[in-house]
C-alpha positions in Angstrom: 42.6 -35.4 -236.3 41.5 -38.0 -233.9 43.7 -41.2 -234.2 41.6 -43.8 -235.8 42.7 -47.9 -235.9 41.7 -49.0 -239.2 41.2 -52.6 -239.6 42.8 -54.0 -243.0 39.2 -56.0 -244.4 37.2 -54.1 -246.9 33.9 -55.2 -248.8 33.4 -54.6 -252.2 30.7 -54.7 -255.1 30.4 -58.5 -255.8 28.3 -59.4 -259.0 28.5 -63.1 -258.7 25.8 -62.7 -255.5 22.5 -63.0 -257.0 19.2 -64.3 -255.5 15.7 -64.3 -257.2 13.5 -61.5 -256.4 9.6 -60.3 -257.8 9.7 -59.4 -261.3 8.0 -56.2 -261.1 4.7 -56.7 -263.3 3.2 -58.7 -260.3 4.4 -56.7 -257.5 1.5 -53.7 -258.8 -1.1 -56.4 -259.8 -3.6 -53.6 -260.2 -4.8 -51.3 -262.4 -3.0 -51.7 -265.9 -0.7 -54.1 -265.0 -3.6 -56.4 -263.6 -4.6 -56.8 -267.5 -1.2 -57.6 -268.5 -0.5 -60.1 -265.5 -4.0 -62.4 -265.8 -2.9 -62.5 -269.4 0.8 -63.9 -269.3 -1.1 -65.8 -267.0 -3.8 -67.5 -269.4 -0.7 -67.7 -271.9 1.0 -70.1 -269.9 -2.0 -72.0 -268.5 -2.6 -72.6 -272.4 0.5 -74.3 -273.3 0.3 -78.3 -273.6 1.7 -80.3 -270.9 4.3 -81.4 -272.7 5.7 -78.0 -273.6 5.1 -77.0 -269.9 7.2 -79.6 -268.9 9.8 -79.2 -271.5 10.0 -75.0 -270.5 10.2 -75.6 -266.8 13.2 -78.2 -267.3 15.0 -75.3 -269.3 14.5 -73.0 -266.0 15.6 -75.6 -264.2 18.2 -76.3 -265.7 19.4 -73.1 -266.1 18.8 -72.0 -262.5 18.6 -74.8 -260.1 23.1 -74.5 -259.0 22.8 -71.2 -258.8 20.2 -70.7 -256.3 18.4 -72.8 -252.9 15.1 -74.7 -253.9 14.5 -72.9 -256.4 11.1 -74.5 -257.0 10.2 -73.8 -253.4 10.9 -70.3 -254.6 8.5 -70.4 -257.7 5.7 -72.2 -255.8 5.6 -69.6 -253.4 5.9 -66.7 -255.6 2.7 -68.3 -257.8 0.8 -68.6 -254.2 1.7 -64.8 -254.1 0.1 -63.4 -257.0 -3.0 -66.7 -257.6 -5.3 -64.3 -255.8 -4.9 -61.8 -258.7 -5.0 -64.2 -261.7 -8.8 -64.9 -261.2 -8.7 -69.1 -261.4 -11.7 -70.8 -261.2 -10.1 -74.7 -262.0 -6.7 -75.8 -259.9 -3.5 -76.0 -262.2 -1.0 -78.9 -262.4 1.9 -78.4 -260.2 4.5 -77.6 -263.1 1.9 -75.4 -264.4 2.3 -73.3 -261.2 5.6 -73.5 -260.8 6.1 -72.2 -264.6 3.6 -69.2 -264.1 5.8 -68.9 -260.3 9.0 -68.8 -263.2 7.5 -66.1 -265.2 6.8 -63.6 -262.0 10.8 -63.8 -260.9 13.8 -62.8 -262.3 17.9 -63.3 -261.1 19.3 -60.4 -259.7 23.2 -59.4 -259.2 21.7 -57.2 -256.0 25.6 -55.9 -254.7 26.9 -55.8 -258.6 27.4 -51.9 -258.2 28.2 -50.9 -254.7 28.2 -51.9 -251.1 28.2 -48.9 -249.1 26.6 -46.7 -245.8 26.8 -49.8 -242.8 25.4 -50.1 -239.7 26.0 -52.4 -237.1 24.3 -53.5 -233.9 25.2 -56.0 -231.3 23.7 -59.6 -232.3 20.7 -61.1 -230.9 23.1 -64.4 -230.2 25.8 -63.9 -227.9 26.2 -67.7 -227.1 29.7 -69.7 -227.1 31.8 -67.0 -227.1 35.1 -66.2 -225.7 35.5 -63.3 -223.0 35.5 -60.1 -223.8 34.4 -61.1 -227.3 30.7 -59.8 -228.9 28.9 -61.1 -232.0 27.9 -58.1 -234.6 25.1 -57.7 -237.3 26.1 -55.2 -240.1 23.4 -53.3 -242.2 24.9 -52.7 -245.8 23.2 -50.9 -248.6 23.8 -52.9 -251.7 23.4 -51.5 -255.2 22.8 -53.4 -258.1 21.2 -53.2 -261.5 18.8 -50.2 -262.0 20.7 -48.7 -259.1 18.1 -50.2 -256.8 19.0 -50.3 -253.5 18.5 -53.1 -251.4 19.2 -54.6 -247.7 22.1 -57.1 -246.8 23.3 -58.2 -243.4 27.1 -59.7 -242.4 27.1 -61.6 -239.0 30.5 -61.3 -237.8 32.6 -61.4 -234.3 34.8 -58.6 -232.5 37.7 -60.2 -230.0 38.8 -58.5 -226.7 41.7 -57.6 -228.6 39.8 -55.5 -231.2 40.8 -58.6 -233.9 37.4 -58.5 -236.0 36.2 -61.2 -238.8 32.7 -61.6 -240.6 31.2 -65.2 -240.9 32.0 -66.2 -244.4 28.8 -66.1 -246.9 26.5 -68.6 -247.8 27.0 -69.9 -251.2 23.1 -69.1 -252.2 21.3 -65.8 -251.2 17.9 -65.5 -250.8 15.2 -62.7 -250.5 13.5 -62.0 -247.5 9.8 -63.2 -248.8 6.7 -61.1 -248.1 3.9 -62.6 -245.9 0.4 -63.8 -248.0 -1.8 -60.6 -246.7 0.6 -58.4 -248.1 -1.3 -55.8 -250.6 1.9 -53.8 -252.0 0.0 -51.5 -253.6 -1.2 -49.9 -250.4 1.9 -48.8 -249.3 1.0 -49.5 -245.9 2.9 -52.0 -243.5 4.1 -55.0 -244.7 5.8 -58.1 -243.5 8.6 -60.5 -244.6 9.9 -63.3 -243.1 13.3 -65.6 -243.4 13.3 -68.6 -244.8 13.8 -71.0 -242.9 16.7 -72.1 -244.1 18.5 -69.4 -245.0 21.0 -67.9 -242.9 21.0 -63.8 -241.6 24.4 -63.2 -243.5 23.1 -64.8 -246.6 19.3 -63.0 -246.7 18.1 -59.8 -248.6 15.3 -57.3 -248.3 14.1 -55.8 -251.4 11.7 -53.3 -252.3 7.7 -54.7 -252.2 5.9 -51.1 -252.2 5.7 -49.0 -254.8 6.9 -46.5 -252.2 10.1 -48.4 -252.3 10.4 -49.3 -256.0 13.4 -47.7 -256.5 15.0 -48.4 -253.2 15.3 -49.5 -249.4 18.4 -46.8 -248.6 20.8 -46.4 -245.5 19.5 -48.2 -242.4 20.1 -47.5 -239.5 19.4 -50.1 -236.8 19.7 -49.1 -233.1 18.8 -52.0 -230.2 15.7 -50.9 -228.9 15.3 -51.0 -224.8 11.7 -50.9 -224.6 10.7 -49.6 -220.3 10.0 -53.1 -219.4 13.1 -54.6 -220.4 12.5 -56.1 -223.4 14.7 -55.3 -226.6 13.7 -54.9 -230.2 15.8 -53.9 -233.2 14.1 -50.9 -234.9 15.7 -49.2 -238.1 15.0 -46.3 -240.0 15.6 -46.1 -244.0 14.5 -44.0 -247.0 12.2 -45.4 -249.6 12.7 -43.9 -252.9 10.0 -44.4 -255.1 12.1 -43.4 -258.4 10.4 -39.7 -257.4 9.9 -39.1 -254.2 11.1 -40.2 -250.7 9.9 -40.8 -247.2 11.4 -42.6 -243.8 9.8 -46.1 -243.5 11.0 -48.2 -239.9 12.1 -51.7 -240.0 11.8 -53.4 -236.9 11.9 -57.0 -235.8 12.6 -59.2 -232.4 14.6 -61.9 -234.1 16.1 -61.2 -237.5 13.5 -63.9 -238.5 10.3 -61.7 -238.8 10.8 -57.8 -240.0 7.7 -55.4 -240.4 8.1 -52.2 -242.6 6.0 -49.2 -241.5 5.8 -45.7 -243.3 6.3 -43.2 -240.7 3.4 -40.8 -240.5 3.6 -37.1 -240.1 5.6 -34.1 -241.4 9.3 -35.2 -240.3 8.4 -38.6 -242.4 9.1 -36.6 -245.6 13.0 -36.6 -244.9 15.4 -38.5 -244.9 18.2 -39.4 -242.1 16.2 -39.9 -239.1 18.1 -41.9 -236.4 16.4 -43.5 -232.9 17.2 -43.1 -229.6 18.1 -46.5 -228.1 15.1 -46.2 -225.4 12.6 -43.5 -224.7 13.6 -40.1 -222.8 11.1 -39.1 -219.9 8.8 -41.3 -221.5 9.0 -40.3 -225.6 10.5 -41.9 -228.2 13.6 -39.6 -229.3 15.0 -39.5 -232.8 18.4 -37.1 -234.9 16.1 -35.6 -238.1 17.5 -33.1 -240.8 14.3 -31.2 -241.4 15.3 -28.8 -243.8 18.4 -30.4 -245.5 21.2 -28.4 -243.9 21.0 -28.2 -239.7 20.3 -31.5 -237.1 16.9 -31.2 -234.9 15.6 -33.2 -232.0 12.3 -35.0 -232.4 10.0 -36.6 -230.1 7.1 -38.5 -230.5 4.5 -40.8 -228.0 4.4 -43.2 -231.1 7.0 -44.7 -232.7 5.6 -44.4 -236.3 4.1 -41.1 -236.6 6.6 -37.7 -236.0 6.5 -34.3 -236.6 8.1 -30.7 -236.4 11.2 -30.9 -233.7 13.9 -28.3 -232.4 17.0 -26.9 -234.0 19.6 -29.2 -232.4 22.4 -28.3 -234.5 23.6 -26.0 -237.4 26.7 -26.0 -239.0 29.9 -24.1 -237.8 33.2 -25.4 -239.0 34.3 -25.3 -242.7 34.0 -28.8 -243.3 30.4 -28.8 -242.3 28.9 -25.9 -244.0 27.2 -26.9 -246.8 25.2 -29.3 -244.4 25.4 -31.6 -241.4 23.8 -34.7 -240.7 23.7 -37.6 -238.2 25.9 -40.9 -238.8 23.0 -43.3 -237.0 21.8 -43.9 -233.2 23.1 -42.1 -230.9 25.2 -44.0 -228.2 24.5 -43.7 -224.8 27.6 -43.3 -222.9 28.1 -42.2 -218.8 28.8 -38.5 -220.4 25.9 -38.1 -222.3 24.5 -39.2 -225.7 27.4 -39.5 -228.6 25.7 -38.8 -232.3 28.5 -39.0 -234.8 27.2 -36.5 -237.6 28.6 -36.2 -240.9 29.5 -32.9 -242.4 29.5 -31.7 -246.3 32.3 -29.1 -246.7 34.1 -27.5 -250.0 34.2 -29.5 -253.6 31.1 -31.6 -252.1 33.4 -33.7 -249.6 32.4 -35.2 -246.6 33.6 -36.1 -243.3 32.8 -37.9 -240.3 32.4 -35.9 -236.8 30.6 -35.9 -233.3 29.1 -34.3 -231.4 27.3 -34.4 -227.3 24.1 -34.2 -226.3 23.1 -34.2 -222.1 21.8 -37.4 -220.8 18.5 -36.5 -219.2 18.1 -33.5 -222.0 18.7 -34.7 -225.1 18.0 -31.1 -226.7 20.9 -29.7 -225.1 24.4 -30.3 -227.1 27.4 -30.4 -224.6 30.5 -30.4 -227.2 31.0 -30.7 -230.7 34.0 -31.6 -232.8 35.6 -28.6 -234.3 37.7 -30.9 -236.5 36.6 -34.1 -238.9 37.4 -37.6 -236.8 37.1 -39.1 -240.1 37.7 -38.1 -244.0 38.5 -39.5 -246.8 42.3 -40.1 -247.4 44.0 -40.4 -250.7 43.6 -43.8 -251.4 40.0 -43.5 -250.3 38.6 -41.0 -252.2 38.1 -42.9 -255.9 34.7 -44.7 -256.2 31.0 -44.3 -257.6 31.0 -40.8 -255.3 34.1 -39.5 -254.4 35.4 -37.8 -252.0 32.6 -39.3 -249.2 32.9 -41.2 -246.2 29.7 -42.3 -244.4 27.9 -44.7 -241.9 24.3 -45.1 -240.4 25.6 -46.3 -237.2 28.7 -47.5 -234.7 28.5 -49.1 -231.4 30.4 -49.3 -228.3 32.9 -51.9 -227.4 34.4 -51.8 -224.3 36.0 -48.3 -224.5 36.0 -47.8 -228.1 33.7 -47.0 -230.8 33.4 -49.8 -233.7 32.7 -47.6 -236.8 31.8 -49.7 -240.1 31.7 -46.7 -242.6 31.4 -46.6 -246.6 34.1 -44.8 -249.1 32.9 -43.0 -251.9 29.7 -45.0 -252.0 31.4 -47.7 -253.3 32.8 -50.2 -250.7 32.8 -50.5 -246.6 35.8 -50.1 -244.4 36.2 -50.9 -240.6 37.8 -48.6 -237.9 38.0 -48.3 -233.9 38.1 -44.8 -232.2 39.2 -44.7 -228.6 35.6 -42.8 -226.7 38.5 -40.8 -224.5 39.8 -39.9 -227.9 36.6 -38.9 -229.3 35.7 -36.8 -226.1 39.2 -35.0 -226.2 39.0 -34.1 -229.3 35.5 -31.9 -228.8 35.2 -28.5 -227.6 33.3 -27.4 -224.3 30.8 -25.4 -223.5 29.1 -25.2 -226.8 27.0 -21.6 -227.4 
């Protein structure tokens, strides 16, 4: 097995991180729940003054320590949904911010799991040593309802492969949605950061009912568009509680982020990983279109895919049940490195790689007859055992940085040598 340096910090499942998010009656303001909404509404907008006052202390008091402006937070959920509640008079302020109250609720969002990273170089490279590069991890947190949800960890990786995150901010917040959002579209939305909330201390959450259930496994890639400019562009699953489809994230700045449902047939699966720039002028992505091999798909949009070629199909015992890709793959002088991940006897998975050529993407070069990563005794005990799994490395230097989960419970951190990586493959590949 490939020699892999892992690095002693792990992240686990931490249910003192909460931050207010939409409680979910207003997020489908339509239909039924319209009815039940304008009513809680008139409800409140009925009580006395006095005993608004006196209820909106009580929240107050209750919530104010444990979370940043917290009445910023409930003014601007109450301008979110005042377009639904039908108001023909303007409401006191604590009025407002009571109703604002009513529409959120706390939520532990990493109380079950952290798990399935990815990582991508930071926008910020400023003030750092030589040698050294800043990194933004993707994590999937789980928390209650086993809702799935999106975190990021700034961090910084030394020239002498020493790694450490930025510490968290006491308060989390949620990434909030912008004011001609209609969620129950399920079209493209966007969020911003607040302002005053850091990257390492801000959530995304579900706002479609395409998500409901889940934002799962990003995988970011940096985006080199042909004129130079760069982009980060991730795809994810949204789970609905029933079905699924690949949405794209994508944002210049960490600041802005606009989620798009991707159109066309290979948008019904899951796992779909970007090409870091387009190949003889197409957008390239990894897809598992029918749960069990790897395909190549192009597309002359970035939001709407179809069909795509048989890439891959699984050879090696430890891959047979199915393979899939581990995130971007990463463009080296040899070709394109996709680390896949393979599902082998008793439902356990590993970690592999394999090659693709450079100018022909569809063309695999070598593959790894042999795991690079599995789960090792100690590592096998979680929510799912027996799995290890990422949505995406990156290079450093001459090594691979892999952030990877164990048993869908907590993330881990290794380096891979690429020379190792490469040795370890066999050539040709039939």
């Amino acid at each position: 097995m490939t020699r892999i340096a892992q690095h002693e910090l792990r992240l686990h499942a931490d249910p003192t991180r909460v931050v207010v998010r939409p409680f979910h009656l207003a997020w489908q303001a339509s239909g039924p729940d319209l009815e039940r909404v304008q009513r809680l509404a008139r409800e409140i907008i009925a009580l006395d003054p006095r005993t608004v006052r006196a209820e909106l202390a009580v929240v107050l008091r209750d919530f104010a320590d444990r979370h940043r402006q917290i009445e910023r937070v409930f003014q601007d959920r109450f301008d979110e949904i005042e377009p639904c509640l039908g108001l023909t008079t303007p409401l006191r302020r604590e009025t407002q911010l009571l109703i604002g109250a009513y529409f959120c609720h706390e939520y532990s969002y990493a109380a079950a799991a952290v798990m399935n990273p990815s990582v991508v170089r930071h926008p910020d490279q400023s003030g750092l040593e030589p040698g050294s590069i800043r990194i933004l991890l993707s994590l999937r947190a789980v928390g209650e309802g086993h809702i799935s949800t999106i975190a990021f960890r700034e961090g910084v990786i030394t020239a002498s492969r020493e790694m450490y995150l930025t510490p968290q901010p006491t308060f989390a917040t949620a990434a909030m949605a912008g004011s001609a959002v209609n969620p129950v579209t399920d079209d493209t939305v966007t969020l911003h950061r607040q302002s005053d909330s850091s990257l390492s201390g801000t959530v995304i959450f579900p706002i479609t009912e395409a998500q409901r259930n889940g934002l799962e496994d990003l995988r970011l890639v940096e985006f080199e568009g042909e004129d130079g400019s760069r982009e980060w562009i991730g795809t994810y699953t949204a789970y609905s509680g029933r079905d699924i489809r690949s949405e794209l994230l994508q944002t210049d700045d960490f600041k802005d982020f606009t989620l798009t449902p991707i159109k066309g047939g290979a948008g019904r699966n899951k796992g779909m990983a970007l090409f870091s720039r387009k190949i003889d002028g197409q957008f390239c992505m990894i897809g598992r279109q029918d749960g069990k091999n790897l395909y190549l798909l192009r597309s002359d949009t970035i939001d709407h895919w179809e069909g795509g070629e048989l890439l891959l199909e699984p050879r090696y015992p430890w891959e047979l049940v199915q393979i899939g890709n581990c995130g971007a793959p990463i463009e080296l002088d040899e070709g394109w490195l996709v680390l896949t991940h393979g599902v082998g006897a008793m439902r356990k998975y590993a970690v592999g790689a394999m090659l693709l050529d450079k100018q022909n993407p569809s063309i695999v070069l070598a593959r790894t007859s042999n795991p690079i990563l599995s789960a090792a005794d100690e590592d096998r005990e979680g929510y799912v055992p027996n799995v290890v799994y990422t949505c995406g490395a990156i290079r450093v230097g001459e090594d691979i940085f892999l952030p990877y989960g164990v048993a869908d419970s907590s993330v881990c951190f290794a380096f891979v040598a690429i020379a190792d990586v490469l040795a370890a493959m066999d050539y040709p590949v039939s």
